[in-house]
Residue frames relative to the residue before (quaternion, step in Angstrom):
aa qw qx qy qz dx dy dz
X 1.0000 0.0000 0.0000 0.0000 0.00 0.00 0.00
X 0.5204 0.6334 -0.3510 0.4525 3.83 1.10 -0.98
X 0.7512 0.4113 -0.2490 0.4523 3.71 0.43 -1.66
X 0.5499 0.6068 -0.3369 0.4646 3.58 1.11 -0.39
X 0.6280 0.5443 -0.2173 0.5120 3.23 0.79 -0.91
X 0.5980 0.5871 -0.1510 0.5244 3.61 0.80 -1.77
X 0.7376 0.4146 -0.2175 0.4866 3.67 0.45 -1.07
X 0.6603 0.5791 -0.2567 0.4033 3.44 0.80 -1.06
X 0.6622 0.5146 -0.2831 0.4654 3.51 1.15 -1.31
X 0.6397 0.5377 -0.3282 0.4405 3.11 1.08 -1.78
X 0.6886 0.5580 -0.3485 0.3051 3.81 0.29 -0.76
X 0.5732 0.6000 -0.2246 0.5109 3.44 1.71 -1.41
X 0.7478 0.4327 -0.4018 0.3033 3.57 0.68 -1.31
X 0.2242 0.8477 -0.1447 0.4585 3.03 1.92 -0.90
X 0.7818 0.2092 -0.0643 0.5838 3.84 0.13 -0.84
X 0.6544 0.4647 -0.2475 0.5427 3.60 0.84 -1.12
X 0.6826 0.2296 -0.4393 0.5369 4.18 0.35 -0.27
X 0.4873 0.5643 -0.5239 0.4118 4.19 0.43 -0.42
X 0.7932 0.4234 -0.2812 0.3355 3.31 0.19 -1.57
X 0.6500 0.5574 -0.1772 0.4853 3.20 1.09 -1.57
X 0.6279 0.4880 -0.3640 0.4849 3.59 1.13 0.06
X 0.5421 0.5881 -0.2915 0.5247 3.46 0.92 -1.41
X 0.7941 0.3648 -0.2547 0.4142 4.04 -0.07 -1.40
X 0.5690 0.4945 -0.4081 0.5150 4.02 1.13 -0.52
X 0.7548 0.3885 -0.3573 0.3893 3.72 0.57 -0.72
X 0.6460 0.3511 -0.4072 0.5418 3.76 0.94 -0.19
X 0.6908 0.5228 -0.4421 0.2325 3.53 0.62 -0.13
X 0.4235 -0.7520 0.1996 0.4639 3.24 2.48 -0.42
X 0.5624 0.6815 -0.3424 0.3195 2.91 1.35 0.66
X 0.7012 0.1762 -0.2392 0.6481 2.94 1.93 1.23
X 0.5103 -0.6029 0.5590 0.2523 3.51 -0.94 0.91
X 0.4531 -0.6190 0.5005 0.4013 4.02 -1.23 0.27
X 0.6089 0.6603 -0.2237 0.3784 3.62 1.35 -0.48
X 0.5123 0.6736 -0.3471 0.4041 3.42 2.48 -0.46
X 0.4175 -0.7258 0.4748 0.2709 3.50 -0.96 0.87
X 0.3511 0.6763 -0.4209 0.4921 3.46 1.68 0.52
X 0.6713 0.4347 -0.3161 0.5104 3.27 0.42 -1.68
X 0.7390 0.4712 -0.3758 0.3011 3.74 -0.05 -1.48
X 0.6964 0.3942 -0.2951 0.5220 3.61 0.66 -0.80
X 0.7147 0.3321 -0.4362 0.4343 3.96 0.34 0.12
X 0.4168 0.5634 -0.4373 0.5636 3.43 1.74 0.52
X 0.7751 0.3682 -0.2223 0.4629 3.54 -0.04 -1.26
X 0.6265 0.5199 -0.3477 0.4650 3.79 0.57 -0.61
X 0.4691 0.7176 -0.2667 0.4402 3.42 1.18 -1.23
X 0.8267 0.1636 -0.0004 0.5382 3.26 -0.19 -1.75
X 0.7329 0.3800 -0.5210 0.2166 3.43 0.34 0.82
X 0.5347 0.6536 -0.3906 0.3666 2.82 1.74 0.16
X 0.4781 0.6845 -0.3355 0.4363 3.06 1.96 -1.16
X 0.6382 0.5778 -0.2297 0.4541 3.74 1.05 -1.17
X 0.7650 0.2626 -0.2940 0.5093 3.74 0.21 -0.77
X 0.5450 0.5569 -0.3906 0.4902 3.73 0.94 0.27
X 0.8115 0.3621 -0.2958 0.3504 3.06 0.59 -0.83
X 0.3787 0.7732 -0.3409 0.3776 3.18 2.13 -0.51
X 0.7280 0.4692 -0.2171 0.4502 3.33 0.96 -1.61
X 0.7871 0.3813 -0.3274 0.3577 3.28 0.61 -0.39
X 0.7723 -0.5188 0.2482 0.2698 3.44 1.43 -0.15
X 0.5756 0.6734 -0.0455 0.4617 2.86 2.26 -1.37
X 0.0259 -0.8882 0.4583 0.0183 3.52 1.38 1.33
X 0.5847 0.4905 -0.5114 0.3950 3.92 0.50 -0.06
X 0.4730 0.7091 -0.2615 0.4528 3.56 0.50 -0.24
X 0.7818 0.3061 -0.2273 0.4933 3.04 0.64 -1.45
X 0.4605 0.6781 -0.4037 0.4064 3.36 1.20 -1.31
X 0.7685 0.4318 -0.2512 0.3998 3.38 -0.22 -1.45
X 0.7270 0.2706 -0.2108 0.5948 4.22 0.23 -1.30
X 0.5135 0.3544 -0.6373 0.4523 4.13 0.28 0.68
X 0.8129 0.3622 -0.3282 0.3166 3.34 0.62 -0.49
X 0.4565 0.6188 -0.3806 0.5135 3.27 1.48 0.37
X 0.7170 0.3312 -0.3334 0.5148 3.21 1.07 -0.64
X 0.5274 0.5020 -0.5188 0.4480 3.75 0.36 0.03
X 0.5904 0.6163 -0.3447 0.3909 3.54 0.90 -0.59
X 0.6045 0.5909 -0.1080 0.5232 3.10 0.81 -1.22
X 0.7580 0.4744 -0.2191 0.3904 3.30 -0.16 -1.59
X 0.7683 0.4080 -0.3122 0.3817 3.48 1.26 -1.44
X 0.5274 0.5124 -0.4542 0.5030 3.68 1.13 -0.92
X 0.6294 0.5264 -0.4320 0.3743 4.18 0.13 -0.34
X 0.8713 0.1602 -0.2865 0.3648 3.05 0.97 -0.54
X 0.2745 0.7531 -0.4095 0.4357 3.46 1.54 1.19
X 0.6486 0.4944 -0.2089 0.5397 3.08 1.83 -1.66
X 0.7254 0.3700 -0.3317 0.4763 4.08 0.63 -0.60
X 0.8604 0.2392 -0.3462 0.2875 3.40 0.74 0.26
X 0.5988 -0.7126 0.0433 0.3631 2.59 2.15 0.78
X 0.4758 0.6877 -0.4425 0.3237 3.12 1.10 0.66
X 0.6427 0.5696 -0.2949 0.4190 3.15 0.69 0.76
């Protein structure tokens, strides 16, 4: 019952940093190039991913692995500055 729980949150926080990204970047209170935005992207879709894993719910994942690879790669463009 605990990991159920655990999954459930992890999935929620998951939606809540995506969204909570998405509404800071049209509101201008980030650039797509912030290493804020990228990591409440990439964190996002992996929680969204290992939730959906547990439950089974493989479109999901499809989609937010590739969000995170997105993500993951512009992070590491921003730390080594190529971006």
């Amino acid at each position: 019952m605990r990991k159920k729980v655990f999954f459930n949150l992890f999935g929620w926080y998951g939606v809540l940093a995506i969204l909570v990204a998405y509404i800071l970047l049209n509101l201008s209170f980030f650039e797509a190039k912030n290493i804020f935005y990228q990591l409440l992207n990439f964190t996002g879709a992996l929680a969204i991913v290992f939730s959906s894993l547990r439950k089974r719910d493989y479109p999901p994942v499809v989609l937010n692995l590739i969000w995170a690879l997105v993500a993951f790669g512009i992070l590491i463009k921003i730390i080594f500055g190529l971006l």
